[in-house]
N, C-alpha and C positions, 0 to 999 in steps of 0.2 A: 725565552732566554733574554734577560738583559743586553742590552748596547755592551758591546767590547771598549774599552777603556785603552787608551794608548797613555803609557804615562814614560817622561822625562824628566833623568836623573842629572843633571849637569853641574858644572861649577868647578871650581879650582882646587875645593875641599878635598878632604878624606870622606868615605862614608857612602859614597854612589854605588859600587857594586857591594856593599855591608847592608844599604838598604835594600835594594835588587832583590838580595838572597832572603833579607828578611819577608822580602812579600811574597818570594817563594817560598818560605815555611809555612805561612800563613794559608796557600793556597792548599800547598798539601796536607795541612792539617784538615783542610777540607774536603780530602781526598782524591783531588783534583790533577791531571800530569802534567807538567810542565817541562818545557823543553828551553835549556840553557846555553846558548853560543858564546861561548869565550873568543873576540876577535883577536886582541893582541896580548893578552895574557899568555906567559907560559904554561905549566903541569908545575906550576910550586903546589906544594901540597899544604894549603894552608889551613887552620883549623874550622873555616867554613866548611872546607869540601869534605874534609873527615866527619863532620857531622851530618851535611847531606849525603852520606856514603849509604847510609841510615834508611833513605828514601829509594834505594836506587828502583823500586818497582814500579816507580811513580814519576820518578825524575829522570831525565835522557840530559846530560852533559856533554856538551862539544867543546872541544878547548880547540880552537884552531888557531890560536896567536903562536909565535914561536920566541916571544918578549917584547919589550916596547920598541915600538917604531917611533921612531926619529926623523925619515922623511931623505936621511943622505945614504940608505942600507941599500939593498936589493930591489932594485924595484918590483922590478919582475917579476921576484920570488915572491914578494909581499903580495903583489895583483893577482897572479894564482891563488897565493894560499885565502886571499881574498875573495874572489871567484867560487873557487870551490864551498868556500863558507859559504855566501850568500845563494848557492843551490841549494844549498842546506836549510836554507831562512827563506825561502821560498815556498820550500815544499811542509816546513812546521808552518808557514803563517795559510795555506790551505788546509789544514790537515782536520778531520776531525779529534783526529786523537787528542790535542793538546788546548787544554781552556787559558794557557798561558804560556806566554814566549817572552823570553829575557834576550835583550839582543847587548851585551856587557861590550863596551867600549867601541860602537858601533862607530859614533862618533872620528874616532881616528882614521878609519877608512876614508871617511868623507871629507876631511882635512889635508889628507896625502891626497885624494882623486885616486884609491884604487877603485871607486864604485863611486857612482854617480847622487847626485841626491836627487833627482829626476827618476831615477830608477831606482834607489831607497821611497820615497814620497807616493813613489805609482805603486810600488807593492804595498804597503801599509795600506795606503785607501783601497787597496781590494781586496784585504784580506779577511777569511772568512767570519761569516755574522759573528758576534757574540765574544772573541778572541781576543785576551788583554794580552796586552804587548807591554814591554819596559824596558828602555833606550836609557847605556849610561855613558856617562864618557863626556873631556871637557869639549870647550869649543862648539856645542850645539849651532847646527847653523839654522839661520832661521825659519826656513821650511819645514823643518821639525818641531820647532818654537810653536808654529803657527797651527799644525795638525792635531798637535798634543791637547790631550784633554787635563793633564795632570802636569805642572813643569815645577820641578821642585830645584831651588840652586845651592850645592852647598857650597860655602865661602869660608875660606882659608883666613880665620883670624890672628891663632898660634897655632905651632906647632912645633915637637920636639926636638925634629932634627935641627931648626935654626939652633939650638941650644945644645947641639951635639949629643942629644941622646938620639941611640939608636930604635932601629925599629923593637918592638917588644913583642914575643910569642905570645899569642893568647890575647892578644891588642890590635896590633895591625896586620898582623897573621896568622 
């Protein structure tokens, strides 16, 4: 089996977890299971996930965000529902079932200090042979920078909303 690949989605753009999913269709086209952690995203049901709905024999979805963190909420609640997730990202980045782990807005935990990047950094480096990984979310710090085999940054050049168009079904959701 090939080296496991850790790749990083970052930047201010749109398009980090639109790519994310894209290498998760790719992977399951290859028949392959992947396991997806949603850190602070809600259960919007947006037109990615009704399409991986498609997958679901192949693909294992965790949404554990409860919406975006902002850093003046719950802490508490946030470091639990944080906690809990990363028992969860522990046991897919061991696992043999999964040739790929999506870790979607990982990034903001490590921003607020619900979880360590000391303890992000030491689980990636040990996780098992072979096992590609994909970290999205802004603000990459650079322990993760520096691990990554892959560091892709998207950069916010326009966008709609400055022009007061709303989000668009079928576009950004």
């Amino acid at each position: 089996m090939k080296r496991g690949l850790l790749a990083v989605l970052t930047g201010d753009g749109k398009g980090k977890t639109t790519a994310a999913i894209g290498m998760a269709i790719r992977a399951l086209g290859h028949g392959w299971r992947v396991c997806m952690v949603q850190f602070v995203k809600g259960a919007l049901q947006t037109g990615e996930w009704k399409a991986l709905e498609r997958f679901d024999d192949l693909l294992d979805v965790h949404v554990k965000g409860h919406g975006f963190i902002y850093g003046d909420e719950d802490v508490e609640r946030d470091r639990g529902i944080a906690e809990e997730a990363w028992d969860l990202v522990r046991d897919a980045l061991s696992s043999t079932e999964y040739r790929l782990v999506i870790l979607d807005e990982l990034t903001y935990l490590l921003k607020y200090d619900l979880i360590t990047e000391l303890e992000v950094c030491t689980a990636l480096r040990s996780r098992r042979p072979g096992l590609h990984v994909v970290i999205t979310g802004r603000d990459t710090p650079s322990c993760l920078i520096e691990l990554a085999d892959l560091v892709t940054e998207m950069k916010e050049v326009k966008h709609p909303l400055q022009s007061g168009i709303k989000a668009q079904k079928g576009i950004e959701f």
